[in-house]
KESEDO-838458 format. One line per field, with one value per atom (N, C-alpha, C): residue number from 0; residue in one letter; atom name; x, y, z. Coordinates in Angstrom, 2 decimals. Each point is the difference from the previous one (the first is absolute). Example, Ala and Ser with C-alpha at 12.3 -4.5 7.8 and 13.67 -1.06 7.14 Angstrom:
KESEDO-838458
n: c(0  0  0  1  1  1) .
res: c(a  a  a  s  s  s) .
atom: c(N  CA  C  N  CA  C) .
X: c(13.19  -0.89  0.90  -0.35  0.82  -0.77) .
Y: c(-5.69  1.19  1.20  1.05  1.19  1.09) .
Z: c(7.80  0.00  0.00  -0.72  0.06  0.73) .
This chain:
KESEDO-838458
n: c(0  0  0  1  1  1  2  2  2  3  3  3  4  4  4  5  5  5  6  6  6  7  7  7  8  8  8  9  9  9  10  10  10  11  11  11  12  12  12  13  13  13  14  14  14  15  15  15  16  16  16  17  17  17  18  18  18  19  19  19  20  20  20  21  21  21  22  22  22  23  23  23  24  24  24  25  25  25  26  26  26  27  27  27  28  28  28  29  29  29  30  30  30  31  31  31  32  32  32  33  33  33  34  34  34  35  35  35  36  36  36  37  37  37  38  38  38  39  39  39  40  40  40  41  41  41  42  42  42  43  43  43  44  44  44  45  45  45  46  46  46  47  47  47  48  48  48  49  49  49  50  50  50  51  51  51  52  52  52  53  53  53  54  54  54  55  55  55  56  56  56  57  57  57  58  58  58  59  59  59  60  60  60  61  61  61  62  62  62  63  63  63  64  64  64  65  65  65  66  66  66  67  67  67  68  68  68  69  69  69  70  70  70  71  71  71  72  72  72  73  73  73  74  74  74  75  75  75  76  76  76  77  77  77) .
res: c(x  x  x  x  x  x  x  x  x  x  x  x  x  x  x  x  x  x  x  x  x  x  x  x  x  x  x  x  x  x  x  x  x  x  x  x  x  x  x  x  x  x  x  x  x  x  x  x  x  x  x  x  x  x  x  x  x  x  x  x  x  x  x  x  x  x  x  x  x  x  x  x  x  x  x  x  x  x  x  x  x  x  x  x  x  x  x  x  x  x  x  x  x  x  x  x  x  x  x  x  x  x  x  x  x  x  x  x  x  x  x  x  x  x  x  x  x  x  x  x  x  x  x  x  x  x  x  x  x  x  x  x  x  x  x  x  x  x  x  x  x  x  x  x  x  x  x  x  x  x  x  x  x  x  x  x  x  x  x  x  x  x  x  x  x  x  x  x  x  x  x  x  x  x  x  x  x  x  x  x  x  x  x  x  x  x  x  x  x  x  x  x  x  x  x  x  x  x  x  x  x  x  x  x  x  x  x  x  x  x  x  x  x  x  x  x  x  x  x  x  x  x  x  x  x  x  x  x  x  x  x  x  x  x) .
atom: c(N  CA  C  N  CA  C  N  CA  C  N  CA  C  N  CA  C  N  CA  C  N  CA  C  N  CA  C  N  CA  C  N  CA  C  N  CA  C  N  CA  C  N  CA  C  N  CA  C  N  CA  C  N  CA  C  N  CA  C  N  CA  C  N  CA  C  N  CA  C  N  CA  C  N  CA  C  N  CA  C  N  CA  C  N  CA  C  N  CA  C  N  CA  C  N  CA  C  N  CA  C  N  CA  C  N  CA  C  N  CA  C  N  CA  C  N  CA  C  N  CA  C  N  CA  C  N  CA  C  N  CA  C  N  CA  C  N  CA  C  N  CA  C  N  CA  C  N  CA  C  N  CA  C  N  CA  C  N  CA  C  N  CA  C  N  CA  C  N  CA  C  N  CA  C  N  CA  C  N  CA  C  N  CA  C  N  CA  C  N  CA  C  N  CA  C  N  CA  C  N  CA  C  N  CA  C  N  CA  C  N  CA  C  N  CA  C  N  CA  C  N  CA  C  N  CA  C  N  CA  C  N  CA  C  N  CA  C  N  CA  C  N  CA  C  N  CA  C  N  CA  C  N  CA  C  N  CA  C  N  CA  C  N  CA  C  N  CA  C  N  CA  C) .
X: c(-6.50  1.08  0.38  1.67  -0.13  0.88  -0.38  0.80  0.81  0.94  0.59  0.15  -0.71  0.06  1.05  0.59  1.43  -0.36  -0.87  -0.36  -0.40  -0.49  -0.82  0.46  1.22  0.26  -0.25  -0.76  -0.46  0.89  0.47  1.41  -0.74  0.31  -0.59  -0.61  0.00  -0.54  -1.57  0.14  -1.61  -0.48  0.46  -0.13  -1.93  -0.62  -1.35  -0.95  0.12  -1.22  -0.18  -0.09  -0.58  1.01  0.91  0.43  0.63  0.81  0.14  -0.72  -1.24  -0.77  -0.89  -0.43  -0.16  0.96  1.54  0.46  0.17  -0.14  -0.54  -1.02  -1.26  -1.39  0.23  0.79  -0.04  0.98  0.87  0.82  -0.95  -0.88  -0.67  -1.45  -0.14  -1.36  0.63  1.35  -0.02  0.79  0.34  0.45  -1.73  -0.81  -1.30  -0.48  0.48  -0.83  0.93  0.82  0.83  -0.20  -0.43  0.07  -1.42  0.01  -1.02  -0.82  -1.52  -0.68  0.32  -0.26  0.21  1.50  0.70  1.81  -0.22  0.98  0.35  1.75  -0.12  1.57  0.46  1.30  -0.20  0.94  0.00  1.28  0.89  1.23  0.53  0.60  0.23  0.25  1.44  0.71  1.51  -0.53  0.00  -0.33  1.53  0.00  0.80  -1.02  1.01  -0.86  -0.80  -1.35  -0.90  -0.70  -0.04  -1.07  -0.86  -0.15  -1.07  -1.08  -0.55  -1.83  -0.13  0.94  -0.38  -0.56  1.25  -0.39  -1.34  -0.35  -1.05  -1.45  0.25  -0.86  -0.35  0.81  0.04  -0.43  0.00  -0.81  0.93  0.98  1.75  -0.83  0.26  0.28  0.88  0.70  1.27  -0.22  1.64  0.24  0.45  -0.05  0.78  0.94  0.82  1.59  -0.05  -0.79  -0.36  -0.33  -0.90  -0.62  1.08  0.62  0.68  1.31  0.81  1.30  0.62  1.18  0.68  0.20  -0.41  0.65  1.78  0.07  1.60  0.33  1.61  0.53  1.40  0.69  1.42  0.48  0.90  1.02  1.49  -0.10  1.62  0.21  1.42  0.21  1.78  0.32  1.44  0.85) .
Y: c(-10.55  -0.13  1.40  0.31  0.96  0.12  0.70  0.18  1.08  0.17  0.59  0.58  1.31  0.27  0.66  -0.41  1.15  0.15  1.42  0.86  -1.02  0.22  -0.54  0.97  -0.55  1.08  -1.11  1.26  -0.44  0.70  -0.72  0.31  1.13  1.45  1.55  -0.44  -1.17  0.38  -0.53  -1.09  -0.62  0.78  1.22  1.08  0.38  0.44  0.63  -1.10  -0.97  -1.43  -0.08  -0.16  -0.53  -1.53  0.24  -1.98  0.55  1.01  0.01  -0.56  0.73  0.06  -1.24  -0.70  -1.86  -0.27  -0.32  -0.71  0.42  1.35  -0.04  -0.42  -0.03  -0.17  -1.41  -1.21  -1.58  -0.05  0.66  -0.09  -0.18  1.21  0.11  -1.34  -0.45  -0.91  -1.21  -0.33  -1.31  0.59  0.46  0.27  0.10  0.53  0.10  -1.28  -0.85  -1.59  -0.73  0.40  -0.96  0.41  1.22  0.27  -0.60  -1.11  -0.64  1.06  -1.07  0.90  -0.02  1.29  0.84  -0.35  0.41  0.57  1.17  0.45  1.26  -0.15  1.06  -0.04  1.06  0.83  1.42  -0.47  1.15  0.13  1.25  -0.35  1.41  0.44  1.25  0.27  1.22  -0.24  0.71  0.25  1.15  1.03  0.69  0.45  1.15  1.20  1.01  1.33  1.02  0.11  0.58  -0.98  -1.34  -0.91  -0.38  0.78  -0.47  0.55  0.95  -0.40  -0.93  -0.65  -1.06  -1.01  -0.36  -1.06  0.28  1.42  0.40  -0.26  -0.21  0.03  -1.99  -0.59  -1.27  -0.53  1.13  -0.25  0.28  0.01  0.44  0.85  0.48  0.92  0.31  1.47  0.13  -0.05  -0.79  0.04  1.05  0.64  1.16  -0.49  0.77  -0.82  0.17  0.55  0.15  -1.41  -0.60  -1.72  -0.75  -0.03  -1.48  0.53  0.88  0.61  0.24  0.21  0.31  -1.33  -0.13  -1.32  0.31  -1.21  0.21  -1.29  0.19  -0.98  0.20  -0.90  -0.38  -0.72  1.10  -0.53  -0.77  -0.87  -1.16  -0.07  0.94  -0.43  -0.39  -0.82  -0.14  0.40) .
Z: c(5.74  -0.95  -0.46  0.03  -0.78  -1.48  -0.98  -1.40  0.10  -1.14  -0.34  -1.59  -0.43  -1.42  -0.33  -0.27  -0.92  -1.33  0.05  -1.39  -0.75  -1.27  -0.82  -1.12  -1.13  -0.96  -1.38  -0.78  -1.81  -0.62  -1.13  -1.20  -0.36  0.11  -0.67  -1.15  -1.13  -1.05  0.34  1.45  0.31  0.79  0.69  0.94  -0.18  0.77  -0.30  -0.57  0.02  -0.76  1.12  1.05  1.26  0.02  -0.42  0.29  1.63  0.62  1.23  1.31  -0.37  0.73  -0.23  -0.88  0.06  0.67  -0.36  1.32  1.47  0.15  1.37  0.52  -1.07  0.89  -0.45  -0.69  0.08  1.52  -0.19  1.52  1.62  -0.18  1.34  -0.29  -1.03  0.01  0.38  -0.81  0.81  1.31  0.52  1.84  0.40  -0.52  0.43  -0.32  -0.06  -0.48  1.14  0.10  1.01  1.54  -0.24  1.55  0.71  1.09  0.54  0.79  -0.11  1.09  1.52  0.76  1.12  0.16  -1.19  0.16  -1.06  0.28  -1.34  -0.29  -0.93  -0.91  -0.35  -0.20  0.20  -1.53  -0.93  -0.96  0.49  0.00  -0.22  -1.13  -0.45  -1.36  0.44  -0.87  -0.19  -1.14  -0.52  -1.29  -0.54  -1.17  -0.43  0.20  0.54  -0.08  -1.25  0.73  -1.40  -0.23  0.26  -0.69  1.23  1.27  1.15  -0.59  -0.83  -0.69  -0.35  -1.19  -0.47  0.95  1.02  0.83  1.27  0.13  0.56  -0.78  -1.43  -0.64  -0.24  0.54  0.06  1.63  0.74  1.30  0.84  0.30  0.80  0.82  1.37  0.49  0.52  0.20  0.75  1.08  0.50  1.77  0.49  0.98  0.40  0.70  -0.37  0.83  1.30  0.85  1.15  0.58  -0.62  0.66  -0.25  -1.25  -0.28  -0.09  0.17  0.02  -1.27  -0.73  -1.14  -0.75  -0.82  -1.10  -0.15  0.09  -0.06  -0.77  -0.40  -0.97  0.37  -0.55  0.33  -1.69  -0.27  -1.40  0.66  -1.11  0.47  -1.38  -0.11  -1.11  0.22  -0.82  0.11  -1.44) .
């Protein structure tokens, strides 16, 4: 299975309590409760720039754009 995290942002005044970083680590326990034995589950994470410690510090490691190519996106606006 795979996820998709788009950032994880706390209102600046809850900033630094650790509430971020609880819902990331409730995010990965239940994907880690769901994922059956001998399968796995990958997350991927879309960040704003400057906050990859945080999410390194939540277990993330970076991909090098070398293996998995450029993240890309497409705006439609009318």
């Amino acid at each position: 299975m795979s996820y998709l995290l788009v950032d994880v942002v706390a209102s600046s005044k809850y900033q630094k309590q650790g509430i971020g970083k609880k819902l990331v680590n409730s995010i990965i326990n239940d994907i880690k409760s769901e994922t059956m034995d001998g399968e796995y589950s990958t997350i991927n994470l879309i960040s704003i720039k400057g906050m990859e410690k945080f999410y390194e510090s939540c277990g993330f490691k970076e991909v090098p754009f070398g293996y998995n190519g450029k993240g890309m996106r497409m705006k439609i606006e009318k």
